[in-house]
N, C-alpha and C positions, 0 to 999 in steps of 0.2 A: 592311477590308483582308483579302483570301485568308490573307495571312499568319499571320492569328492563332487561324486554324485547328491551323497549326502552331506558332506562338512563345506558349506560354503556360506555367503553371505546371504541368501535368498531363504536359509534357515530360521536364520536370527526373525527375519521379518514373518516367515511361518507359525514360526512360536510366539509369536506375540502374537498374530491374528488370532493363534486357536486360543490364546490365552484370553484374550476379549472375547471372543465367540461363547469361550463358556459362559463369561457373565449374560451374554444375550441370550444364550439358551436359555441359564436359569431364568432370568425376566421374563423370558415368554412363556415360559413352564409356568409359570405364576399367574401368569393374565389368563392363559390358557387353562389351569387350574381354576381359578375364580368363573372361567366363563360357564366351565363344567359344574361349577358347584350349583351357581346361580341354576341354570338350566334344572336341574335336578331338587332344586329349591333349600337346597343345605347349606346354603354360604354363612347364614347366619346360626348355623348348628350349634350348641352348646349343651355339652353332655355332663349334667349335675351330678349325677348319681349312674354310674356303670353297675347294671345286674353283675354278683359274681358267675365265675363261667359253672359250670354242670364237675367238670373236673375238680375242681377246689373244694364244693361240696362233699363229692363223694370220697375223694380220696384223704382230702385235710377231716372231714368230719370223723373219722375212725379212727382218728390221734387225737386231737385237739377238743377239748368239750365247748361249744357254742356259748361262751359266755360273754359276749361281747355286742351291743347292738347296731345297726349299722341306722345311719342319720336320715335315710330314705326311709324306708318302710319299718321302723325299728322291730324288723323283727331279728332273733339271737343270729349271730352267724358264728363258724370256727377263728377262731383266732390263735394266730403262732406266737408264739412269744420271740420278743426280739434277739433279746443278749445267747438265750439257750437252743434257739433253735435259728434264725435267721441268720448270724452272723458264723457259726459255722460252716452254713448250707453255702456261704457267700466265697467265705476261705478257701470250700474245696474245688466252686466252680474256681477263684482265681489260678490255683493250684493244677488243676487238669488242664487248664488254658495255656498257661504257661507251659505245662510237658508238653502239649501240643504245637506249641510255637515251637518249643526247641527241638522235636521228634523231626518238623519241616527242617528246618535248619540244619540238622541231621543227617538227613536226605539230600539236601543240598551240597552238602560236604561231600557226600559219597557219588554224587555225579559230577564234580570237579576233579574229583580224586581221577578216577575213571577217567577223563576226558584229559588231564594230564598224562597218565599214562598209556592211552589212545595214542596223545601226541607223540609219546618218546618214544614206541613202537613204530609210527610210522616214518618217522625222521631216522631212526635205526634199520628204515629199509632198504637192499642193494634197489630196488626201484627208481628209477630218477623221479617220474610222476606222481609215486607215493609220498617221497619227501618233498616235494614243492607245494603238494594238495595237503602236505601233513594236518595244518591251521584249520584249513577251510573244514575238511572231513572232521577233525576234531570239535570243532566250533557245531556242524551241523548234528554229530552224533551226542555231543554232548544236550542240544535242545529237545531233538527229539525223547531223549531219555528222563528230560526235564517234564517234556508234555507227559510222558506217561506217570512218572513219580505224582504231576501235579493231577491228572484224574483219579490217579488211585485217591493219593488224598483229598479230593473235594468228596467222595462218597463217605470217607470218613470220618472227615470233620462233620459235615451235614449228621450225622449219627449222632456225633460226640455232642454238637451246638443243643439238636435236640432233647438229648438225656440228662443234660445238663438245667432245661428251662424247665424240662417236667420237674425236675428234684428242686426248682425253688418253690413249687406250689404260688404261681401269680394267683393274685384275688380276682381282674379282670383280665380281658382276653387284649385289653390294649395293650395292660403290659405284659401281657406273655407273648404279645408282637412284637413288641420293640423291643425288650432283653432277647430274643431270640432272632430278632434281623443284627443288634449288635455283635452278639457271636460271631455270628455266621459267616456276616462281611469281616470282621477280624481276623476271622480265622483263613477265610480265602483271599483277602489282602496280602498274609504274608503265605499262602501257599501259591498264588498267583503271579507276584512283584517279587520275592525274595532274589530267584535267581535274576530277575535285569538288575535288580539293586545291584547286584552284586557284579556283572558283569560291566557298570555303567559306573559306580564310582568306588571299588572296591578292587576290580583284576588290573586295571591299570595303574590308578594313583599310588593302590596298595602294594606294589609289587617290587621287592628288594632288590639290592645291587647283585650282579649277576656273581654267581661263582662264591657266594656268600657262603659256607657253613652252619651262620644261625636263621638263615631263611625255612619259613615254612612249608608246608605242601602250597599253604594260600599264596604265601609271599615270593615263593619260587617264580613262577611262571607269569608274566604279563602279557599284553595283547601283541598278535605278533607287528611288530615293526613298529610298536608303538601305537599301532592302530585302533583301539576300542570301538567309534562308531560303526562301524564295518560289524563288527561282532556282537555288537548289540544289536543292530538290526536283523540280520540275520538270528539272533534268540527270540526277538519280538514276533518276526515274519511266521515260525517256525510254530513259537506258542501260542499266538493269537490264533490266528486262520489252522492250525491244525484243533485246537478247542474249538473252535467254531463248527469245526465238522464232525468234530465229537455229538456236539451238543446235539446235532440233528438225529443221533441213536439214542443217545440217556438222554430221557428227561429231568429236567431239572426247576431248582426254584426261579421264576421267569422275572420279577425283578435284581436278583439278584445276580443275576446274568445280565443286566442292562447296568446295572453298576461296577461291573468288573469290565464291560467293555468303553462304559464312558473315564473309567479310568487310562484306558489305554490308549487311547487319542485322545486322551490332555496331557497323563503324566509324563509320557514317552513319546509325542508327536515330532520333538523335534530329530530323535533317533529314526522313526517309523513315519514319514510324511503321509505313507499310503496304507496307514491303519484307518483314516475317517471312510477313504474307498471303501475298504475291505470291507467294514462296519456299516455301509450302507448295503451293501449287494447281501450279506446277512442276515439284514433289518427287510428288508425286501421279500428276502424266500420267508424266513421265518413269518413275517404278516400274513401270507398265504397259505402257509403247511397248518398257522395256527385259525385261520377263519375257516378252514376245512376240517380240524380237529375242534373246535366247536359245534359246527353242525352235526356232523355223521358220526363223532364220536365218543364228544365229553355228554354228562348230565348237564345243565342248567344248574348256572353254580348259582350258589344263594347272595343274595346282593345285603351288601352292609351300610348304611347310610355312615358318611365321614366326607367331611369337606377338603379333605387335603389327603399326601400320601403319608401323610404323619416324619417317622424316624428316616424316612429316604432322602428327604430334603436336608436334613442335618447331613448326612451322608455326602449329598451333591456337592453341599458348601463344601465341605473339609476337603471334597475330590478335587472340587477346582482352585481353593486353596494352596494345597500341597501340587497342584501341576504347575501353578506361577513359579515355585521356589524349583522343582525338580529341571523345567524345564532352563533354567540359568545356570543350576550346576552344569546339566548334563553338556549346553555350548560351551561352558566355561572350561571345566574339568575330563572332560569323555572327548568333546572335538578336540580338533587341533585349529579353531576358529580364533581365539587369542595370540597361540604362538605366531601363526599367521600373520596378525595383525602387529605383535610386536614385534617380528624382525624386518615387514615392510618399515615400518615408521623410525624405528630407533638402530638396526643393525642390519640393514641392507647395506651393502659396499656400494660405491657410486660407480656409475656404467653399467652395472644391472639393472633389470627391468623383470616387474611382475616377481615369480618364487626362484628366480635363481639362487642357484648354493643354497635353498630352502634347506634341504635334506642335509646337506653337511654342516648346514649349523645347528640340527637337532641333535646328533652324535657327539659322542664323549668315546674316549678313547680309556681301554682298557689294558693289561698285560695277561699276555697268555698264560702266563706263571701262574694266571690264579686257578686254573683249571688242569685237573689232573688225568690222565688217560688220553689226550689226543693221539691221537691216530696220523696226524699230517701235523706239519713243523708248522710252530706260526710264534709271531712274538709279538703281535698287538691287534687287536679287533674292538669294533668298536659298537657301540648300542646305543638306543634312542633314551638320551637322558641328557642333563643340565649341569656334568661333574665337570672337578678337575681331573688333568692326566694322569698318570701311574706316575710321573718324575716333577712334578710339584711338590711343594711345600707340604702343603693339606689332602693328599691324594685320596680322588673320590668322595671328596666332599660336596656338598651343591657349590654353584658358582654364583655371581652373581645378578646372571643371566637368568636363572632360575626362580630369585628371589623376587626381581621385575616382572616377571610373567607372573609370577605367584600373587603381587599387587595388586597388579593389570585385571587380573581374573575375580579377585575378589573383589576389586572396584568394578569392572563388567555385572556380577551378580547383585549386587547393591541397586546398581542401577535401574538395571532391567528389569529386577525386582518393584521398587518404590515408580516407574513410570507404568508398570502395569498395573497396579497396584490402582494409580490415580485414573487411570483412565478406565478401568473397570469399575470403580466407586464412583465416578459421574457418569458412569451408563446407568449403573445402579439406583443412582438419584434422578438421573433425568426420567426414563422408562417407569410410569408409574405400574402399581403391581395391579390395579383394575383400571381395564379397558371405560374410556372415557366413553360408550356408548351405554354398557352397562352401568357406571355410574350415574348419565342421567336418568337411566330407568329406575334404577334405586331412589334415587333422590324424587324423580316423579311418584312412584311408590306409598313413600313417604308422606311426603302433603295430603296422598290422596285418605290414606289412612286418619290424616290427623283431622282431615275434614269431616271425615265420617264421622270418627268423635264426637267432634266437633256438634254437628248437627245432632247426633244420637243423646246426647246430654242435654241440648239447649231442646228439646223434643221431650222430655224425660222431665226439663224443669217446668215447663211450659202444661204439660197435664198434671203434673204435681199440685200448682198451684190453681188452676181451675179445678182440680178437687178441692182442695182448701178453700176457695172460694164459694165454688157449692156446699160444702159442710157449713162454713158459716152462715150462708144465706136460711136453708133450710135450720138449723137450731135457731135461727133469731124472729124466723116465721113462726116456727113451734112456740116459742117462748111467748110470741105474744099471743097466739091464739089458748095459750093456758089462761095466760092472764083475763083475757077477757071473756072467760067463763065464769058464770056466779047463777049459784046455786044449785047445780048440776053434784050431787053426789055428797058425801058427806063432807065438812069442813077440813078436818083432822086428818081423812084419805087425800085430799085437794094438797095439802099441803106438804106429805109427803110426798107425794108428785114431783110437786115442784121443788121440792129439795133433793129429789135424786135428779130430775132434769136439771137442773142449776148444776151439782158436783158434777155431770156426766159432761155438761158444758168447757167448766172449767177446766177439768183433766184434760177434754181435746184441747182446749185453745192453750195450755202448759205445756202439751207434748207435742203440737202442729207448730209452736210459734217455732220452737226454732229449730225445726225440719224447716219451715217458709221462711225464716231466713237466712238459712245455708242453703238453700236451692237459688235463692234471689242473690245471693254472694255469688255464687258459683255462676249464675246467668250473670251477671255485671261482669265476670271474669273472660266470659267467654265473649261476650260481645266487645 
């Protein structure tokens, strides 16, 4: 089987590297952030007071009268009122979000639909090749019609995310970045992922006992032979790398394509092993189609001073997040990596070796009776499931073979979960977020600053008080050359002389004394 190309044990040990790997990505993205910030001298950036943007004026100003002052510069700005204007505008954005989600979902339904009945037309063929390939062709026609459902909709959503951030009127441009990159990715999360969701723990686990009458369109049809990795890789191969080659005709918004594809070599790495390839030979052309569309093509974008990628990082975490937990179902529930392991250990017969009678202990045996219209006589066949037989007690019920794997798997996911978990949270803690070169620079930095101070104050109290010194000296000269004047001028001018000199005396040495000793405090301090 192709399958076991992919579902084997060297999996397991795959998805846990790449599940570590992301926390080392993000660590380095950190120090690597920091190092850029430093270089560009913004690490220490703090932004008090955000100008509002040019749009919030123009367009909020012509409803709303500016009666409000803002804490920077107070002069009036528009202001919305909360309850009557904010909280509706919020309602309608959540309200179109949601038609949105479910318009994908929608669409999704309608190329399962399709791709069932793809399948039942070509297994209804006198072709021997049509109905052996029936699966495969169905599997691959059904993704490609995913790829194209999913381009249409990302030019949509992009439309919608945007018409949406205009009508809340943000104040600052930061938050009209960040309500508008949360959209976005929202919105192409589930136009992106919907269908592997859905192919990865939905078309198999969810898929009903055969010959059912209350089954659905969903619930009808499972993976064939049981086989779901097979079939999600082949959706992944098909969606990623064919968007990939999209993207090099539309342009599009360019981190927000590096978040849809770091999702897909974490979330789905252990279906898609050779999604990190693909994503590198991408990352490759792309660096070069784009260092030659800045030169020869774009203007000279405007540069923004900000120490970080802001709302992307929030993003990163939750993506690598959500790839620990995806990546445990998908071994658990999608392979057949468990079963595997619990018929070697608890219900291999003795004299077998390695997967013998693998395959006959997945099959549950059914009666032909329950399907009507055959064509060729039959009176029992059987399907990849964990029931009893048609002449049991409890017919087609689970067994209790099913129950133990069901355990088995959910104890697998605990695990694998909580060990990644720890081992990603001590990379976390070990790996500091700056680079111990630039921190001694910083730290050198610092001292040197405080020296400068330092000196520039004990400088500052040092001519203070040699002025004060000379003021004293020179009033005490003065004073006595009054005094020993006699006779020179009238008595009664003589004396008020020396009564505005004496008050002009005293008011300095009132308002110098304790300037000199808060400057002589401050030199003690310093030294």
């Amino acid at each position: 089987m192709l399958s076991r190309v992919l579902d084997n044990e060297g999996t397991v040990f795959f998805a846990i590297v790449m599940a570590v790997w992301a926390t080392i990505f993000m660590e380095m993205w950190k120090r690597e952030q920091f190092r850029l910030a430093y270089r560009w001298n913004v690490h220490e950036l703090v932004q008090v007071e955000e100008p509002p943007r040019p749009e919030f004026i123009a367009l909020v100003g012509k409803k709303f009268k500016a009666n409000r002052e803002t804490l920077s510069s107070g002069n009036p700005e528009p202001h919305i009122p909360f309850w009557s204007n904010k909280v509706p505008i919020k309602m309608f954005t959540i309200f179109i979000i949601t038609l949105s989600i479910m318009f994908s979902i929608l669409i999704l339904f309608c190329v399962i639909s399709f791709k069932i009945y793809f399948a039942y037309r070509l297994r209804s063929n006198q072709n021997e090749v049509l109905r052996q390939l029936a699966s495969l062709l169905a599997t691959v026609i059904g993704a490609v019609l995913s790829l194209f459902s999913i381009t249409f909709l990302t030019q949509v959503f992009n439309r919608v995310a945007v018409f949406l951030t205009d009508n809340e009127h943000h104040r600052t441009q930061t938050q009209y970045d960040d309500a508008l990159t949360l959209k976005l990715y929202l919105l192409q999360f589930v136009n992106m992922y919907s269908s592997i969701f859905y192919v990865a723990f939905v078309q198999g686990p969810g898929a009903g006992l055969p010959g059912d009458p209350n089954n659905s369109v969903i619930t009808q049809f499972g993976c064939d032979a049981g086989d779901c990795l097979f079939e999600l890789f082949m959706q992944m191969t098909i969606i990623m790398v064919g968007k990939q080659l999209i993207n090099f005709l539309i342009e599009n918004i360019r981190p927000l394509l590096v978040m849809i594809q770091f999702g897909f070599i974490t979330i789905f790495v252990a279906a898609f092993p050779l999604a990190p390839m693909f994503a590198l030979i991408n990352n490759i052309l792309e660096i070069r189609g784009d260092a030659k569309k800045f030169l020869n093509v774009f203007r000279r974008p405007v540069a923004t001073r900000t120490k970080d990628i802001g709302v992307w990082a929030d993003i990163l975490n939750v993506l690598a997040s959500i790839a620990v937990r995806s990546n445990a179902l998908v071994i658990a529930f999608t392979s057949q990596f468990i079963q595997r392991l619990v018929y070697t250990y608890n219900y291999r017969e003795k004299g077998l070796y390695g997967f013998d009678n693998y395959i006959n202990f997945t099959l549950s045996k059914m009666s032909c009776d329950r399907f009507e219209g055959l064509e060729t006589p039959c009176q029992a066949c059987y399907y990849p499931e964990f029931r009893e037989p048609p002449e049991s007690d409890n017919p087609y019920l689970y067994t209790k073979v099913y129950w133990n794997i069901l355990a088995v798997k959910f104890i697998f996911v605990f695990t694998f979960e909580n060990v990644v978990i720890v081992l990603t949270s001590l990379l976390a803690h070990i790996v500091p977020d700056i680079p111990g070169k630039l921190a001694v620079l910083i730290r050198r930095e610092t001292i040197l600053t405080n020296e400068i101070i330092v000196r520039a104050e004990m400088n500052k109290g040092k001519n203070a008080i040699k002025e004060l010194l000379g003021n004293f000296t020179k009033r005490a000269s003065k004073m006595t050359s009054i005094g020993r004047q006699d006779g020179q001028g009238d008595q009664k001018q003589d004396q008020e002389e020396e009564d505005d000199e004496e008050e002009n005396f005293f008011f300095d040495f009132s308002t110098g004394m304790p300037r000199m000793v808060s400057l002589l405090a401050h030199l003690s301090a310093f030294i």
